[in-house]
C-alpha positions in Angstrom: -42.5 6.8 0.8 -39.1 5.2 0.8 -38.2 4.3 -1.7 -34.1 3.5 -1.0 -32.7 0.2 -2.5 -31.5 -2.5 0.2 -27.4 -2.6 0.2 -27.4 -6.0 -1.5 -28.9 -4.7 -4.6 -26.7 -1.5 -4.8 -23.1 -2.2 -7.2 -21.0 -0.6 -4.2 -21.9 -3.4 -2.0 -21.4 -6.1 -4.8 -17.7 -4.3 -5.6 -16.9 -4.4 -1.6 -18.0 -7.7 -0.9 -16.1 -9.5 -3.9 -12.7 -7.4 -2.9 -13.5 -8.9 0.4 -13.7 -11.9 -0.5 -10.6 -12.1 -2.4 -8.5 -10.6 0.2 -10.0 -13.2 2.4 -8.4 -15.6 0.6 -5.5 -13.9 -0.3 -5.2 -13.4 3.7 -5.4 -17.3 4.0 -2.9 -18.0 1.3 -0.5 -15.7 3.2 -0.8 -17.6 6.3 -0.2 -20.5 4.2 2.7 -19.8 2.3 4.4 -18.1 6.1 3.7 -21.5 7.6 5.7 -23.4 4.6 8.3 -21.3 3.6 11.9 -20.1 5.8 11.0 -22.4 8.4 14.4 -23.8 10.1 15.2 -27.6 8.7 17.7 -29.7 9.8 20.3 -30.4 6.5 21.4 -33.5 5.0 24.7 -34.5 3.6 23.7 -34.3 0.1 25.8 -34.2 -2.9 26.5 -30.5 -3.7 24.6 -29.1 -6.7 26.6 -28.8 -10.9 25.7 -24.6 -11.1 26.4 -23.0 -14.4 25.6 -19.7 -13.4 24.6 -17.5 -15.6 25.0 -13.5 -15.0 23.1 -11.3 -17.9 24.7 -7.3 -17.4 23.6 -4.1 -19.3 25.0 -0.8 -17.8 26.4 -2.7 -14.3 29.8 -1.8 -14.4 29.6 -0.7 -10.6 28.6 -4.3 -9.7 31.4 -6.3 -12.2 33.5 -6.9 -9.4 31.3 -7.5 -6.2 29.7 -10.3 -8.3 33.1 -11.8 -9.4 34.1 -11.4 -5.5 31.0 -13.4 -4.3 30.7 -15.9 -6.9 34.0 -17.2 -7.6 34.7 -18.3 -3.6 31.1 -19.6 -3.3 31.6 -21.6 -6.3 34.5 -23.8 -5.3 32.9 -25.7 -3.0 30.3 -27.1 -6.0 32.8 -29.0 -8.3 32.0 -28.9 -11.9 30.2 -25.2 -11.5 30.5 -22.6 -13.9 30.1 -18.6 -13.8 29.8 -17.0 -17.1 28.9 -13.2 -17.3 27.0 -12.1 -20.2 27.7 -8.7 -21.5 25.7 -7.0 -25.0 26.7 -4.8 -27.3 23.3 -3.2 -27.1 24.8 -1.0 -24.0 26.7 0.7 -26.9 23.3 1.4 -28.8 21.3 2.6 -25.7 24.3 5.0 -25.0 23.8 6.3 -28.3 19.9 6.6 -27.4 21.0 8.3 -23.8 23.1 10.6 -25.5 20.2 11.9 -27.9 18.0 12.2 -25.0 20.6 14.4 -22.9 20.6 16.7 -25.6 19.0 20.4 -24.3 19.3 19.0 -20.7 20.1 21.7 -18.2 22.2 21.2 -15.4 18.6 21.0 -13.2 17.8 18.1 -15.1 20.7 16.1 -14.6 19.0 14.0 -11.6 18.5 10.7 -10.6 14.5 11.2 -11.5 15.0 12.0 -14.5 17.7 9.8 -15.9 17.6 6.9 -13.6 19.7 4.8 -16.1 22.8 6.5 -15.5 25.2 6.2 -12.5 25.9 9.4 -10.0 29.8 9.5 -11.4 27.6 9.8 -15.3 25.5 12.6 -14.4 28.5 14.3 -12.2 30.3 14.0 -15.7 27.8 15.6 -17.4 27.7 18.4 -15.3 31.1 19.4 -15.4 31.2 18.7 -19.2 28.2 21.6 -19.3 30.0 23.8 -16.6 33.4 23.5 -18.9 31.5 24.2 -21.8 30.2 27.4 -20.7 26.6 26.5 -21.9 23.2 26.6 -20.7 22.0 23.0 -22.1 23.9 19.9 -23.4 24.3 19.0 -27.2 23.9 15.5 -28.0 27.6 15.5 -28.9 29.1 16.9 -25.6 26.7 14.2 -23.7 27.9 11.3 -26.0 31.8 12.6 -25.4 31.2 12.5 -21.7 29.8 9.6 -21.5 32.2 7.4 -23.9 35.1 8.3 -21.1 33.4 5.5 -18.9 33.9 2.1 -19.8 31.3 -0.3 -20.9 30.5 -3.4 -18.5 32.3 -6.1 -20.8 35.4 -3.9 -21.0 35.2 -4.3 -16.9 34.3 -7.4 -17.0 37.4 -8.4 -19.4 39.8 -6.5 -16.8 38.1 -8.0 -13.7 38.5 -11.4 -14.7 42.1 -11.4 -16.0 42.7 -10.0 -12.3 41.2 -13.3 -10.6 44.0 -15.5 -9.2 44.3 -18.7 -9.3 42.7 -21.5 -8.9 39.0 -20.6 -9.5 36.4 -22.1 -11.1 35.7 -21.9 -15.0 34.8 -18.3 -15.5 33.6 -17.3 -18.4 32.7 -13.7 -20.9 30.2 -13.8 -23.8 29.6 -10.7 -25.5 25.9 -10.6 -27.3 26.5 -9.0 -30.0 22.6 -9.2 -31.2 19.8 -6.7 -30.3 17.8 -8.9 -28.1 17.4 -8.8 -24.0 18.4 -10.5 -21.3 17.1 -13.9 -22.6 19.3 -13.4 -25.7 22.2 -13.3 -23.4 21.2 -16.2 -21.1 20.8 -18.0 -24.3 23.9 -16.6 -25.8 26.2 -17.9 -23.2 24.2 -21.6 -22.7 25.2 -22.2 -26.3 28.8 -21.9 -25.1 28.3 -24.2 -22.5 29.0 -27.9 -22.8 26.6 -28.8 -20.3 23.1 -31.3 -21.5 22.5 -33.6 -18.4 20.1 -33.9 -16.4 22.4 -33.9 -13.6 23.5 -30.0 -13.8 21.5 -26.8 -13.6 21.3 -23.7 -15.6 21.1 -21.0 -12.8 19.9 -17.3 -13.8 20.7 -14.5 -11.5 21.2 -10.8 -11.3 24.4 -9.1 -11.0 23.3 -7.7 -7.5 22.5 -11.4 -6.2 24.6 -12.8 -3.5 23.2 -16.5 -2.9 25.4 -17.9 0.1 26.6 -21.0 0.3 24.3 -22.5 3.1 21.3 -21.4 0.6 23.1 -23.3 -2.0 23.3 -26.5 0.3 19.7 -25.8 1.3 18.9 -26.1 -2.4 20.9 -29.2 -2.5 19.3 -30.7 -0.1 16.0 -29.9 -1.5 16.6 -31.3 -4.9 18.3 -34.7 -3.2 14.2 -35.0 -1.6 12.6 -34.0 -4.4 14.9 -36.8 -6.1 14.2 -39.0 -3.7 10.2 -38.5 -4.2 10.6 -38.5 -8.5 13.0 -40.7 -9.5 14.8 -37.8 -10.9 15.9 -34.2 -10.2 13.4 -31.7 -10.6 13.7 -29.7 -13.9 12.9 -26.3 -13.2 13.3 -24.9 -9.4 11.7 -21.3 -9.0 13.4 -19.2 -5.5 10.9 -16.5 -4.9 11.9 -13.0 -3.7 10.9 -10.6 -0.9 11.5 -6.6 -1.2 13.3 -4.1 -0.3 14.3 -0.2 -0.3 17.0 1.3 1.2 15.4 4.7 2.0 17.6 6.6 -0.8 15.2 9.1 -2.1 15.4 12.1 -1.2 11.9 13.2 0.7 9.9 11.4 3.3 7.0 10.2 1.2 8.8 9.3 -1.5 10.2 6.9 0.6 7.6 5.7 2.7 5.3 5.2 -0.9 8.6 3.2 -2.2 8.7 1.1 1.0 4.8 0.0 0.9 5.1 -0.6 -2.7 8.1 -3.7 -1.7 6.2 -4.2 0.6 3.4 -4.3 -1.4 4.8 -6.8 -3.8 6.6 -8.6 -1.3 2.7 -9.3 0.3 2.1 -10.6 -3.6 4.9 -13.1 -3.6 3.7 -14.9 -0.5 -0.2 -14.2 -1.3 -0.1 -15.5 -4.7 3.6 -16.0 -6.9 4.5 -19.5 -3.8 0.7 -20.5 -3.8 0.2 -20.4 -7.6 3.7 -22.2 -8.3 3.3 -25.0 -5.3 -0.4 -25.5 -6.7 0.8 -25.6 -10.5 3.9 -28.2 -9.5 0.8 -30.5 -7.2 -1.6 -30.7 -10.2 0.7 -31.0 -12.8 2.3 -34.3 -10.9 -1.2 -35.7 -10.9 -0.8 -36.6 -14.6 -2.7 -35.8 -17.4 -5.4 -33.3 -18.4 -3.5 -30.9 -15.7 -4.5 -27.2 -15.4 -2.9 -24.3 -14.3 -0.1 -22.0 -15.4 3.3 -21.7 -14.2 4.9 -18.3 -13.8 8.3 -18.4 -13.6 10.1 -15.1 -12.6 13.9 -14.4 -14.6 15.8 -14.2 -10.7 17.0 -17.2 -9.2 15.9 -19.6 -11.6 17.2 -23.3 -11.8 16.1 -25.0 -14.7 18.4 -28.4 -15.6 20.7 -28.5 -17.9 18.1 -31.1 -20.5 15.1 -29.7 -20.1 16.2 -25.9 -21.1 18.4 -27.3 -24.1 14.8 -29.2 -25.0 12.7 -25.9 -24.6 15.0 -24.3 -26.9 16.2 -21.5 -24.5 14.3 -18.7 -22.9 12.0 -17.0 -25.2 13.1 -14.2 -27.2 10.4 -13.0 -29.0 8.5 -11.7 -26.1 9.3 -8.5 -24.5 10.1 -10.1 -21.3 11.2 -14.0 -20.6 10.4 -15.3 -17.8 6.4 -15.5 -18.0 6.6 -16.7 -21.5 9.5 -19.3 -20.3 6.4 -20.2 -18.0 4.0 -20.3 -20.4 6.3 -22.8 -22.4 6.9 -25.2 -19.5 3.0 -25.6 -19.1 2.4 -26.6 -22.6 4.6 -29.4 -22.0 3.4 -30.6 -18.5 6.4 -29.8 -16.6 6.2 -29.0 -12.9 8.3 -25.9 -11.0 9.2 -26.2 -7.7 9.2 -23.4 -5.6 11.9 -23.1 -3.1 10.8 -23.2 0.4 12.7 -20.6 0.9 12.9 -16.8 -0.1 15.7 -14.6 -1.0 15.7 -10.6 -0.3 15.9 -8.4 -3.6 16.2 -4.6 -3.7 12.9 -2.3 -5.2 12.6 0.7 -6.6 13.7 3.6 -4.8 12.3 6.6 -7.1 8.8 6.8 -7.7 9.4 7.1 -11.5 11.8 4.1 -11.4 8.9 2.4 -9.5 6.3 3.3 -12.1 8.2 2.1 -15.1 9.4 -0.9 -13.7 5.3 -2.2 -13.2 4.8 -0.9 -16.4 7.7 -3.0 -17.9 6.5 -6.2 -16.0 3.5 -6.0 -17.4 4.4 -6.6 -20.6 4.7 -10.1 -19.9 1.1 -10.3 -19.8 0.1 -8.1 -23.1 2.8 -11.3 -24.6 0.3 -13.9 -23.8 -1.5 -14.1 -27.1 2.1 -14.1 -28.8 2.7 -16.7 -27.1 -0.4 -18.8 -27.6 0.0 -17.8 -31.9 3.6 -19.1 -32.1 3.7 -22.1 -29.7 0.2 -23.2 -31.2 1.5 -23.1 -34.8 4.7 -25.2 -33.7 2.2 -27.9 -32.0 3.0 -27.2 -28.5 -0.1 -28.2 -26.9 -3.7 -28.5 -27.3 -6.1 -25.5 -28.2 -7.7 -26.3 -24.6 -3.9 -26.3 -23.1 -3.9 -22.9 -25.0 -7.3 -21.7 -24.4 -6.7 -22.7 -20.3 -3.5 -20.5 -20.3 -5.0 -17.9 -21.7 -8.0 -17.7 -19.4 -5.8 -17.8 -16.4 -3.2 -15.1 -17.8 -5.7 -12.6 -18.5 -7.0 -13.7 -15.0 -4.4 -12.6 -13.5 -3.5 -9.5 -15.5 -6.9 -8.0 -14.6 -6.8 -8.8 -11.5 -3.4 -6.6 -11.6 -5.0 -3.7 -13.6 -8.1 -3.6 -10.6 -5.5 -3.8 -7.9 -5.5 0.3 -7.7 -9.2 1.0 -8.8 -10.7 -1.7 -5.7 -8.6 -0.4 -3.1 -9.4 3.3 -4.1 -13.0 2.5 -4.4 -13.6 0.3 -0.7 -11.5 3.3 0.7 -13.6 6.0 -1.0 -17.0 3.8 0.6 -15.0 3.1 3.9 -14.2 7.1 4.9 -17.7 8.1 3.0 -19.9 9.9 5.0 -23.4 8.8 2.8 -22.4 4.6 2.5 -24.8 2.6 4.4 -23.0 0.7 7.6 -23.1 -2.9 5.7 -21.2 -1.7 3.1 -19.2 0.6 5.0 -17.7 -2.3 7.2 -17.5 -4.5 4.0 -15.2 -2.1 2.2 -13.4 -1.7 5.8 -12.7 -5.7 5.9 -11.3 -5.6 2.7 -9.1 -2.8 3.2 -7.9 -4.5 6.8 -7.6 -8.3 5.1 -5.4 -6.4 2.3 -3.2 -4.4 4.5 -3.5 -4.6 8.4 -3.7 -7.9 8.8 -1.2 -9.7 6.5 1.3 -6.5 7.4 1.1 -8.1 11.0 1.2 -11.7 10.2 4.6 -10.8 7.7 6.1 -9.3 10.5 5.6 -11.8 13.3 6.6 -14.5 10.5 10.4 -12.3 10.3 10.5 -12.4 14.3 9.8 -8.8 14.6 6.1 -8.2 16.1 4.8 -4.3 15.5 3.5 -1.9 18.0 0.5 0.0 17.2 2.1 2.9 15.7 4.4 0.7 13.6 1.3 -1.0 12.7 -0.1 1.7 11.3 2.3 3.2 9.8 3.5 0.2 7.9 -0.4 -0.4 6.9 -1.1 3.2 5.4 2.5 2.5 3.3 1.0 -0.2 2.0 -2.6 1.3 1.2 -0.7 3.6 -0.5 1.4 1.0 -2.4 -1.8 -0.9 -3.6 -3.2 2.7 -4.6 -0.3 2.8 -7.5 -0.2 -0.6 -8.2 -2.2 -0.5 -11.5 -0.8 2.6 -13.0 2.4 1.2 -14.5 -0.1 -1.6 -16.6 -2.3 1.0 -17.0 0.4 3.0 -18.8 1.7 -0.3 -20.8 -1.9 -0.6 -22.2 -2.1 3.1 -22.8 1.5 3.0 -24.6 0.0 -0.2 -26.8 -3.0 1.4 -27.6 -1.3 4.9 -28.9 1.9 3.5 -30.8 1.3 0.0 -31.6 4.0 -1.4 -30.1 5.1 -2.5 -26.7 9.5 -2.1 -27.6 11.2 0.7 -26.6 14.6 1.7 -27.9 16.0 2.0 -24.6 15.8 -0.6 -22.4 13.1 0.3 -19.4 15.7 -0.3 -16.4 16.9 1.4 -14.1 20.8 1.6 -12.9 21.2 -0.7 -9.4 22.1 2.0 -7.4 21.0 0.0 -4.2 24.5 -2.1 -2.6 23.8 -5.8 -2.4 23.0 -7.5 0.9 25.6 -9.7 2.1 23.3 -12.7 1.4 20.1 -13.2 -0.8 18.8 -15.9 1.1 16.7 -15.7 4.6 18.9 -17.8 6.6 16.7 -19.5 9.7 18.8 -20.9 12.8 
């Protein structure tokens, strides 16, 4: 007698068809969000956009000068536009850190892997200081001696800018001197602003971004019709980011996993980041008893010059910003607009640069409850406002922490010899909607159709992107759990070893 269970009542087929079903939508979003955004537009004369541009660095000294050399030109053209660069005296503490972690490093362990914070002229230092030395490891006085010899990013920055000749635009250095991150800084240098209208935007970027000045028209030109539509300019703006690698590590599959990871995440931004953001900005227009959650990211971010001065800054009690900053903006009903247009940003070239940095965005989500305790007890919004926030958060942090798990199980019941045909081509659909097919359609939307073998080469990258996604919040829960805490004393970046394109933005003819 046979007595084997139909598919539909087994788990495996439940797991396959709901992974399905997600990337089916996740496939349709995609298509979506390629129909809507870098499509060619014909520009208005608008009136150009008040930028106070604000330029957080820790450990960038490499990068001081091609910033100044982009910015300062760019900016002329947008009268009243400000550039400050925001150094922190915490690069002198993690030095100290770096130095105590060099100490018994050998000359084998002077690599890129394993001390991805510091710069190839750092670690060619430390070498020689070892070979002069005549010793088989490094003392944590001998690291901390060859590393003072380099300057610190604001003593670059303070030589680089009393080069700039004449005229440019207001140019400005604040030194943090506090312990906090990169929203301490952007904070640190808005308080030295003079700007409160809600005429002129705060504009966070990275040190490595090159917005060109047709982008910045574009955005002009996009806040002169959201104007047009409002009564008003919109208050936060959100420019969302493709990825990246440059092919610098040093074996084949390190590279390849690196390039379906950006890829990977790139496939995120268009699959959910632009949906979630243009949904968020519709309902919360609609008026009251809105839902949703805005998640703003800390790169190219426009938020007028009012509204951050009445949000009190970007949160700094959070291990990251930009989520909370998110968070914030919901409780109080205001709508971000996503760009309609994306900008290119470089990933993680290392595979244990790659790993810490998704452990490290992560933590935005393990913040949520922070945020809910403090905002709540201030009386920014209702315990439903709250208790909807949270629900979505931890939504989407699962669905983050299952990412790795659900691809690895449909592609252990796809290739298994034992799975019943049904659930076999279920787990198969999900695999193609979450890889094959929006690989293609990101492709053909960048004007560059695959063959076959570039399809499936660029599909197995990213399969094996998705099969690593979870482990970085995996690790962030596991670090949590084990010491309590989600701070580390050195900051969990990475030097920007990649060089910066000539543009950030996707230009379109």
């Amino acid at each position: 007698m046979n007595t084997r269970k139909p598919f539909w009542r087994r788990p495996t087929w439940w797991i396959a068809a709901a992974v399905a079903a997600r990337n089916a939508n996740g496939l349709r979003q995609v298509r979506q969000t390629l129909a809507w955004v870098d499509r060619p537009r014909l520009a208005r004369q608008t009136e150009p956009v008040v930028l106070h541009v604000v330029i957080p660095v820790l450990r960038e000294q490499e990068h001081v000068t091609g910033a100044l050399t982009w910015f300062v030109p760019l900016l002329r053209d947008f009268p009243g536009s400000t550039l400050t660069l925001v150094s922190t005296a915490r690069e002198e503490r993690e030095r100290k850190h770096l130095a105590s972690r060099l100490a018994g490093a050998k000359r084998a362990d002077l690599t890129v892997q394993r001390f991805p914070q510091l710069t190839g002229e750092e670690l060619t230092a430390l070498a020689e200081a070892l070979n002069t030395a005549g010793e088989n490891a490094l003392t944590q006085a001998k690291a901390a001696e060859a590393l003072s010899d380099f300057p610190t990013t604001a003593n670059v920055i303070a030589d680089e800018i009393a080069r700039l000749q004449e005229p440019a635009p207001v140019v400005r250095h604040v030194h943090y001197e506090g312990d906090g991150r990169k929203a301490a800084q952007v904070n640190a240098a808005v308080d030295q602003l003079a700007a409160h209208s809600a005429e002129e935007y705060i504009a966070v970027y990275d040190v490595d971004s090159r917005p060109s000045r047709e982008f910045l028209l574009r955005t002009a030109e996009f806040l002169a019709r959201r104007r047009a539509e409002d009564g008003e300019l919109p208050r936060v703006v959100q420019q969302s980011a493709r990825f990246t690698t440059q092919g610098a590590a040093g074996t084949w599959w390190e590279r390849s996993l690196c390039r379906g990871a950006a890829r990977a995440q790139t496939l995120w931004t268009v699959r959910r980041e632009i949906p979630n953001l243009r949904r968020y900005a519709t309902v919360t227009r609609s008026g009251p008893g809105r839902r949703g959650l805005a998640q703003t990211v800390g790169h190219g971010l426009l938020v007028r010059a009012d509204v951050f001065r009445e949000m009190g800054g970007l949160p700094t009690f959070t291990v990251l910003d930009d989520v909370a900053f998110g968070y914030r903006l919901t409780l109080s009903g205001i709508p971000v607009d996503s760009l309609p247009f994306t900008t290119t940003v470089p990933a993680a070239e290392y595979l244990p640069e790659l790993l810490a940095q998704s452990e490290r965005w992560f933590q935005s989500y393990l913040d949520y409850q922070q945020c809910a305790a403090r905002w709540h007890a201030q009386d920014h919004g209702s315990r439903l406002d709250h208790a909807a926030a949270l629900a979505i958060g931890a939504y989407r942090g699962l669905a983050w922490l299952l990412v790795t798990p659900a691809t690895a199980t449909c592609l252990a019941l796809a290739l298994g010899p034992r799975t019943r045909l049904p659930v076999r081509a279920t787990a198969a659909a999900a695999l193609w909607t979450a890889t094959v097919a929006p690989v293609r359609l990101l492709a053909q939307a960048e004007g560059r159709p695959l063959t076959v073998r570039e399809t499936v080469t660029q599909s197995v990258e990213t399969l094996a992107g998705l099969l690593l996604k979870s482990i970085g919040p995996m690790t962030a829960l596991g670090r949590w759990a084990v010491t309590g805490t989600r701070h580390s004393a050195l900051a969990p970046k990475s030097n920007r070893r990649t060089a910066s394109p000539t543009t950030s933005d996707r230009e379109t003819p």
